[in-house]
C-alpha positions as CSV (number, residue, x, y, z in Angstrom):
1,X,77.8,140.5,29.5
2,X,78.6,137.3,31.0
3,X,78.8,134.2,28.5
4,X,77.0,132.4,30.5
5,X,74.3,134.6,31.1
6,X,74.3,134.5,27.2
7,X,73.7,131.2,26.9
8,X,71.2,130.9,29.2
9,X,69.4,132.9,27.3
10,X,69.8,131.4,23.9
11,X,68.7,127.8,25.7
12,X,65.9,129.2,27.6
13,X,64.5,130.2,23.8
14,X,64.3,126.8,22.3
15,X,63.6,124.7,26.0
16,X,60.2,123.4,26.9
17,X,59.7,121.0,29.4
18,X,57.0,118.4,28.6
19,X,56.1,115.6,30.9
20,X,58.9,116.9,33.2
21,X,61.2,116.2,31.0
22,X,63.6,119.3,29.0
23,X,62.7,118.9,24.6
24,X,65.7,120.7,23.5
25,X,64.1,120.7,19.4
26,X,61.3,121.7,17.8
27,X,58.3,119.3,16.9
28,X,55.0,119.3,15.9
29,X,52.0,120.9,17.9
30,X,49.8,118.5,19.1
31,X,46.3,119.0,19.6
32,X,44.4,118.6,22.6
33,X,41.8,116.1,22.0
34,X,40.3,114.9,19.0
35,X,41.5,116.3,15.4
36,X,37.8,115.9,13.8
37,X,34.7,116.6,15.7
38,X,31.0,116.7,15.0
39,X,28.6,119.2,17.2
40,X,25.0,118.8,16.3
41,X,23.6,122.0,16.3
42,X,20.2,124.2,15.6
43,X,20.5,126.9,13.5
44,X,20.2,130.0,15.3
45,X,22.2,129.1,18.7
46,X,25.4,131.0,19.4
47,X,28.5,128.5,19.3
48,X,32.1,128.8,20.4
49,X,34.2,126.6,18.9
50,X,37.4,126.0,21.4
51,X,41.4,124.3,19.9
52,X,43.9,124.2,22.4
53,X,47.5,122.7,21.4
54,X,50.8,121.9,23.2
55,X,53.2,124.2,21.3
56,X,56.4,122.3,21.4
57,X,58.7,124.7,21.1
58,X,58.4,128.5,21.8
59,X,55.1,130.0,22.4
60,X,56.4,132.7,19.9
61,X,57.0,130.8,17.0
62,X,53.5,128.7,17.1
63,X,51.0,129.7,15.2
64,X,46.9,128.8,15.9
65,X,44.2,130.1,13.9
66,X,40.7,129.5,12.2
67,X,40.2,128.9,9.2
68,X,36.1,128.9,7.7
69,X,35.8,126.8,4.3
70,X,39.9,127.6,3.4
71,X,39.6,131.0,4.0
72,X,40.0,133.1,7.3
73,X,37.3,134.6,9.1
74,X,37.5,138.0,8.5
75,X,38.0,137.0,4.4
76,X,34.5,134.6,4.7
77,X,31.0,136.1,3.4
78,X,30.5,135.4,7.0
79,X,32.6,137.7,8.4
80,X,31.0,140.1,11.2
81,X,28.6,136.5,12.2
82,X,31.6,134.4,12.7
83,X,34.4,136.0,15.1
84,X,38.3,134.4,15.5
85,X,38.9,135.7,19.1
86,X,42.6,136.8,20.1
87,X,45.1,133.9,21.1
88,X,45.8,132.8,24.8
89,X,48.7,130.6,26.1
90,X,48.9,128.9,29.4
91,X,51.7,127.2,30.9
92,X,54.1,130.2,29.8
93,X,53.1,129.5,26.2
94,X,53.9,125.5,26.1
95,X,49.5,125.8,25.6
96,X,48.1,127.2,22.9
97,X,44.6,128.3,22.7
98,X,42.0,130.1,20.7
99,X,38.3,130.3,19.9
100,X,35.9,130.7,16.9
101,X,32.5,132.6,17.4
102,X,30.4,131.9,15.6
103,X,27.4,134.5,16.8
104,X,24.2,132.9,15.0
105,X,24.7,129.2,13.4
106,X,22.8,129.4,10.1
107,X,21.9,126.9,7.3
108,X,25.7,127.8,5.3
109,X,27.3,126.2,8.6
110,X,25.7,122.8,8.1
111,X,27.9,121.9,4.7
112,X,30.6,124.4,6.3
113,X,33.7,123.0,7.5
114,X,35.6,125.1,10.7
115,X,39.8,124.1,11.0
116,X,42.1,125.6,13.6
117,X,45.2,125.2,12.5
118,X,48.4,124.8,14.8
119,X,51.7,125.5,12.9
120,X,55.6,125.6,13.9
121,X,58.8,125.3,12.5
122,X,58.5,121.4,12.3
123,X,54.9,121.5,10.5
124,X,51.7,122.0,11.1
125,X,48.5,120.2,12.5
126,X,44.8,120.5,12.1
127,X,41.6,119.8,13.7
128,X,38.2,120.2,11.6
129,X,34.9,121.2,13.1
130,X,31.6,120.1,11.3
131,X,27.7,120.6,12.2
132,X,24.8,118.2,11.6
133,X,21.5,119.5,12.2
134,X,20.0,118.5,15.8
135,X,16.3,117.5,15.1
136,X,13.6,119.3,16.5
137,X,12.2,116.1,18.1
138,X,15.1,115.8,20.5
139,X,12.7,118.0,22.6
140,X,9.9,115.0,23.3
141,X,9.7,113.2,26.1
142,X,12.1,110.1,24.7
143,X,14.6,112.2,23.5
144,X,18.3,112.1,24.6
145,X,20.5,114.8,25.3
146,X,22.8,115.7,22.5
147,X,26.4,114.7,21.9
148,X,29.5,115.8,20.4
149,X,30.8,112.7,18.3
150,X,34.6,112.2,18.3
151,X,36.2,110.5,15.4
């Protein structure tokens, strides 16, 4: 093997290109878009909760998941009702993305707190989900359309 076939392959493993430009080191996964949201919601509807995160560094040592309350899904009294779907990556992995099902919204998800967390060698990040209930009278003839509020 050549050496610098070698090489090549040692850089490609640690190179992303961000804004067009090579990162040659690991740094912390960003988010994409806010880290704290707050969906107003009626209990019973079906929910997915999306996080999507630039890796920065390789795809295969990022990390993404849910976490319900601390714990992870399947681990949550409300496994089988809320679903952590399988990873997807975009951009040859410099993306990260992955959902949260959440198959009937019930009462327990309005003091609930739902984080994806991204995590690499250089750290980790987090974004946090909470629900507020989304009154019944929104349905009138004044009301307004509901909103997602970004802090």
């Amino acid at each position: 093997m050549k050496l610098l076939a070698v090489v090549e392959g040692v850089v490609s493993l640690c190179l992303l290109v961000t804004d067009g430009f090579p990162v040659l080191e690991d740094r912390l996964p960003e988010i994409i878009g806010s880290d704290h949201v707050k969906i107003k919601v009626h209990p019973g509807q079906q929910l997915f909760l999306n996080c999507e995160a630039f890796a920065n560094c390789a795809a295969d040592q990022t990390l993404i998941y849910w976490l319900v309350n601390g714990s992870f899904p399947e681990d949550a009294p409300s496994s089988g009702r809320i679903v952590e779907m399988e990873e997807s990556g975009f951009e040859d992995g410099a993306i990260l993305q992955r959902s949260l099902w959440l198959k009937n919204i019930t009462s327990e998800d309005l003091t609930s707190t739902f984080t994806c967390v991204v995590k690499n060698a250089a750290g980790k990040v987090l974004k946090h989900t909470t629900f507020t209930h989304l009154s019944s009278e929104l349905c009138g003839k004044n009301s307004k359309s509901p909103k997602h509020s970004v802090k």
